[in-house]
C-alpha positions in Angstrom: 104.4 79.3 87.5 105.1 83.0 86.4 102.5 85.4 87.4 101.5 86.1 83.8 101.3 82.6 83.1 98.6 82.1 86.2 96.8 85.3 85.4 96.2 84.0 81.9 95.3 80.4 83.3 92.9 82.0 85.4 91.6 84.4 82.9 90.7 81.0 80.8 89.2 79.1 83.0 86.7 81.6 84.2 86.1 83.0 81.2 87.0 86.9 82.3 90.1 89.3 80.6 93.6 89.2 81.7 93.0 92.4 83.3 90.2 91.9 85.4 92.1 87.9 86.1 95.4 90.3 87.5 93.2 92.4 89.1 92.0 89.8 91.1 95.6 88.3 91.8 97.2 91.3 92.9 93.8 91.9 95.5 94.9 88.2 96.8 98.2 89.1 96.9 98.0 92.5 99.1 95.3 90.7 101.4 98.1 88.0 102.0 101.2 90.1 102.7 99.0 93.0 104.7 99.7 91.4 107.8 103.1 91.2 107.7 102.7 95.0 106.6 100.4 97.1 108.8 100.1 95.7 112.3 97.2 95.2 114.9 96.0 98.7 116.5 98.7 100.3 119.1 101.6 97.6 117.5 104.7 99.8 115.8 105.3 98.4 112.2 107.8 99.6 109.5 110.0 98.3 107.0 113.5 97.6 108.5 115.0 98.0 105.2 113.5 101.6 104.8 116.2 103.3 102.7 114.4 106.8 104.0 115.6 106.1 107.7 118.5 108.4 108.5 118.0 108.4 112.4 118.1 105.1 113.3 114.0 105.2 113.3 114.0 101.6 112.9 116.5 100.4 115.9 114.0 100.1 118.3 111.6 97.9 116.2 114.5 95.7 114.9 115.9 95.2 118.3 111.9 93.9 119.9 111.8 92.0 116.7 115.3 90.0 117.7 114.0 89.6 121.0 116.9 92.0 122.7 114.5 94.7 124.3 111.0 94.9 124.9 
């Protein structure tokens, strides 16, 4: 199912607008992926694909992540 498709479904069956339906979605969304995002206090996170990393900012995290340093 698309993500318009669902907001609309959504929005029907609860009897609210499309916005405040993808509102709602994209709040579920973030509070699914924002672990994977911002760590537990005192844990290093970043994206390893951070296209603004010109010093190699993200070795250390990528190596800890394959298991090759700790």
């Amino acid at each position: 199912m698309e993500k318009k498709e669902l907001v609309e479904t959504i929005a029907r069956k609860i009897n609210i607008s499309s916005d405040e339906a993808l509102s709602m979605v994209n709040e579920v969304v973030a509070e699914m992926v924002s672990p994977s995002i911002f760590g537990k206090p005192g844990e290093e996170v970043g994206f390893i694909n951070d296209n603004n990393c010109r010093n190699n900012c993200k070795e250390a995290l990528a190596l800890r992540e394959q298991g090759l340093q700790r």
